[in-house]
C-alpha positions in Angstrom: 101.4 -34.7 -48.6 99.6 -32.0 -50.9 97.6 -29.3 -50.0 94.4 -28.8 -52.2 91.7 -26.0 -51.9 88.3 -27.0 -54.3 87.9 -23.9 -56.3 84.6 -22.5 -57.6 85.3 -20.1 -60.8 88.3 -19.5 -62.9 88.7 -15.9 -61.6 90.2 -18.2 -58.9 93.0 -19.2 -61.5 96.4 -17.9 -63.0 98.6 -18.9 -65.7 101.3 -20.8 -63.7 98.7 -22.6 -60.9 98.9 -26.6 -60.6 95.5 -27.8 -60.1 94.4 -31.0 -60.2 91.0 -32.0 -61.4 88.5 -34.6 -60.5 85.5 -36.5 -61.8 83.0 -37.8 -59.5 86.2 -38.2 -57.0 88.8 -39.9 -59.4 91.6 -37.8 -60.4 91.5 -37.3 -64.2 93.9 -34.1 -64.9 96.7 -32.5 -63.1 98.8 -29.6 -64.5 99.6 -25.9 -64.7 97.1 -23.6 -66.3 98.3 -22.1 -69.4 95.1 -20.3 -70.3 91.9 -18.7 -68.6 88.3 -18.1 -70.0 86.8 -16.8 -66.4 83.5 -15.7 -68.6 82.6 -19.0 -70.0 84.4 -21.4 -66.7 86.9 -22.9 -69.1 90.2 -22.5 -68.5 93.5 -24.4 -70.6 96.1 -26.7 -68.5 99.0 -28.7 -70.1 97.8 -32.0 -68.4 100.9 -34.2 -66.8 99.0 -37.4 -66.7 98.6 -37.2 -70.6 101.5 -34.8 -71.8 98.5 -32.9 -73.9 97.1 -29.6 -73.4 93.3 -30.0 -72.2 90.7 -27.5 -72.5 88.5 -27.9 -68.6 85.2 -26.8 -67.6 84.8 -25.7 -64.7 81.5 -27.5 -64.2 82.0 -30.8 -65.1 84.9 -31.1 -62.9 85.8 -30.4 -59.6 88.8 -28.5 -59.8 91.8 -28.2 -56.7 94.8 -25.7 -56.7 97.3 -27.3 -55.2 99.4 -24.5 -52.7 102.6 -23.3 -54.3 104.9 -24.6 -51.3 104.4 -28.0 -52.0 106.2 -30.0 -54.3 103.7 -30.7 -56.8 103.9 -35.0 -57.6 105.6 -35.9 -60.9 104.0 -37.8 -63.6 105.5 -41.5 -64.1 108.3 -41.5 -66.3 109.0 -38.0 -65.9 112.4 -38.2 -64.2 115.5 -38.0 -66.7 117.3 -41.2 -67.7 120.8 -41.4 -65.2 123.5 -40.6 -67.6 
C-alpha cells in the first residue's frame, strides 16, 4: 500500500513528485508534476487517469505526495501489449 502526506502549498512540490489529488475525498488526478506556480498555488501534472496535462489549484483540491519508495499504481491499460 501507498504512502501519502496531504500537502499545503506548492513550495511543498518538485518537478518529478507523483501526487495524487482529491475532491471532497474522491480521487480525481494522479501524476508527476511537470510545472510549479508556488505564488499563485497552481502547479502543472501530466495526469495518468486522463493521459492529459492538468493545470491544479491548490485550493480546490486536496493534494497528496505520494513517498518516492513506493511503487506508484499504474493507470488501466498502461502495461505494454505481450509481444
Amino acid at each position: 500500500m501507498s504512502e501519502e502526506t496531504v500537502v499545503g502549498t506548492c513550495h511543498e512540490l518538485a518537478a518529478g513528485d507523483f501526487i495524487v489529488a482529491r475532491y471532497k475525498g474522491a480521487l480525481v488526478h494522479r501524476g508527476r508534476v511537470t510545472e510549479r506556480v508556488p505564488d499563485y498555488g497552481l502547479f502543472w501534472i501530466l495526469d495518468e487517469l486522463t493521459g492529459g496535462r492538468r493545470l491544479l489549484d491548490m485550493a480546490d483540491l486536496e493534494i497528496a505526495l505520494v513517498c518516492s519508495g513506493v511503487t506508484a499504481p499504474k493507470a488501466p491499460g498502461a502495461e505494454p501489449a505481450a509481444a
